[in-house]
C-alpha positions as CSV (number, residue, x, y, z in Angstrom):
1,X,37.5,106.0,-45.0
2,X,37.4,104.7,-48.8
3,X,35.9,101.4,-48.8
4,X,38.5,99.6,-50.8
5,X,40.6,100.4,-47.9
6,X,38.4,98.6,-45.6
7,X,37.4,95.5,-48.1
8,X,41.4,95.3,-48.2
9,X,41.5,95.3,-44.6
10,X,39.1,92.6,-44.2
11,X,40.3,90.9,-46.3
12,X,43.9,90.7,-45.0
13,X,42.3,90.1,-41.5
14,X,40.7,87.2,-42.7
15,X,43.5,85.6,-44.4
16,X,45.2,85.6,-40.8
17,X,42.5,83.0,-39.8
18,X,43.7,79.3,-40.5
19,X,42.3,76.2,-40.0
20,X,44.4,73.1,-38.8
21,X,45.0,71.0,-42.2
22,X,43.3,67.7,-39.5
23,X,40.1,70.0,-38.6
24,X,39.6,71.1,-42.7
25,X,39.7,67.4,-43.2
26,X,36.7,66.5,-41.1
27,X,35.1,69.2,-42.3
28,X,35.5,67.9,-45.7
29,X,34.7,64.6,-45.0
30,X,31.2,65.6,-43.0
31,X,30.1,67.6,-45.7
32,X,31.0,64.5,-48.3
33,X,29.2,62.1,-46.1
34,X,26.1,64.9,-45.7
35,X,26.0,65.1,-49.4
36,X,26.3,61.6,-50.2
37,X,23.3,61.3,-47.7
38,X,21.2,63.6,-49.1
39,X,21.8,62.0,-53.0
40,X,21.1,58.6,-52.0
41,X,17.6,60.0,-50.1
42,X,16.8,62.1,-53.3
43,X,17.5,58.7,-55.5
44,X,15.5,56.9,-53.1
45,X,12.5,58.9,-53.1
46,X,12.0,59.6,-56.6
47,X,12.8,55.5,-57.4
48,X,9.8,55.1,-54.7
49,X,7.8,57.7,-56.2
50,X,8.3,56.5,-60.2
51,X,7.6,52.9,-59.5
52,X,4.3,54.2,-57.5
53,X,3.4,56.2,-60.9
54,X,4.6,52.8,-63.3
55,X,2.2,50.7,-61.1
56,X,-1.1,53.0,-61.6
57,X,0.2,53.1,-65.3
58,X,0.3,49.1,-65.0
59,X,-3.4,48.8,-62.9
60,X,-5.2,51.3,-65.5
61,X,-3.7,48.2,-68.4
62,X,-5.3,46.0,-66.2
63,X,-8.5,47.9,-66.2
64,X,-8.4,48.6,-69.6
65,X,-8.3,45.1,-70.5
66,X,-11.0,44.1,-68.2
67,X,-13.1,47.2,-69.9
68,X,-12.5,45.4,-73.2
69,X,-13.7,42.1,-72.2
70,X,-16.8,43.2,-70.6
71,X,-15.6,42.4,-67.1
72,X,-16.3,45.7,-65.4
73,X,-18.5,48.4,-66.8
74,X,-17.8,51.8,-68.6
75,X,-18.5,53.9,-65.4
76,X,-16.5,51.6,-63.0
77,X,-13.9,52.0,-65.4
78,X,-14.3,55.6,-66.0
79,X,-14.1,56.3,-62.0
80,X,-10.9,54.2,-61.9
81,X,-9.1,55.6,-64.6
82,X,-10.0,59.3,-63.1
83,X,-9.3,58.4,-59.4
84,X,-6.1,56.9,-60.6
85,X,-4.9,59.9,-62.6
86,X,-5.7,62.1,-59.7
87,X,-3.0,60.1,-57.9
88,X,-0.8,60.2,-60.9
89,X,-1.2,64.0,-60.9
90,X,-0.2,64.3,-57.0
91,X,2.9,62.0,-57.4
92,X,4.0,63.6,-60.4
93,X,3.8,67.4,-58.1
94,X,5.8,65.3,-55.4
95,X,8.5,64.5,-58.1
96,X,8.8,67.4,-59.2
97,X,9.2,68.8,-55.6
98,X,12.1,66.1,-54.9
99,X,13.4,67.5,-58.5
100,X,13.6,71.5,-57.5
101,X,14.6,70.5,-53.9
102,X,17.5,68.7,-55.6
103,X,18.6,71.1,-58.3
104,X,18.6,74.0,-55.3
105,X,20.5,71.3,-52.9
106,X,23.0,70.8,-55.7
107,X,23.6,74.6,-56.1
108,X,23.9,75.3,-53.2
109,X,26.9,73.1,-52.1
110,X,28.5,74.1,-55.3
111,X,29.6,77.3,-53.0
C-alpha cells in the first residue's frame, strides 16, 4: 500500500473525530488559565530574582563607601565584594534558567 494512500486515510479518519463546541471551550479556557499561570510565576520569579541581584549591587555601594571612609578595611572589603559576586554569579545562572525555561514554555504552546 502507497503511503499517501494511508496518510489520506488517516487523515480522513481523523477529520471524523469532533469535539463538542462546549468541551473545546474548556479546553481553551484551561489551557488560557495554565498559561496565564505559568507567565505570572515566570514574571514573579525573575522580579524576585533581579531585585535580589539590585540589592547586592546596592550593599557592595554601601561597602564601597565604607572602604573609602576607612570604616572597614581592604580585605574585609575585598572578601565582601567576592562573596557577594559569587551570589551575583549564581542568581544571574538562575535567571537565565527562568529565561530558557520561558522561551521553551512559550514555544511550545505556540503548537
Amino acid at each position: 500500500m502507497r503511503d499517501d494512500i494511508v496518510s489520506d486515510q488517516i487523515i480522513n479518519a481523523f477529520k471524523s473525530f469532533q469535539m463538542p463546541s462546549d468541551v473545546q471551550k474548556r479546553v481553551f479556557d484551561k489551557l488560557s488559565e495554565s498559561v496565564e499561570n505559568e507567565r505570572k510565576l515566570y514574571k514573579q520569579s525573575s522580579a524576585g530574582i533581579m531585585k535580589q541581584i539590585q540589592d547586592i549591587d546596592r550593599r557592595i555601594d554601601i561597602m564601597y563607601q565604607d572602604r573609602l571612609d576607612g570604616r572597614i578595611t581592604a580585605a574585609n572589603y575585598d572578601n565582601f565584594v567576592t562573596k557577594e559576586k559569587d551570589k551575583q554569579r549564581d542568581l544571574n545562572a538562575q535567571l537565565n534558567d527562568h529565561i530558557k525555561a520561558d522561551e521553551s514554555f512559550l514555544l511550545s504552546v505556540s503548537y
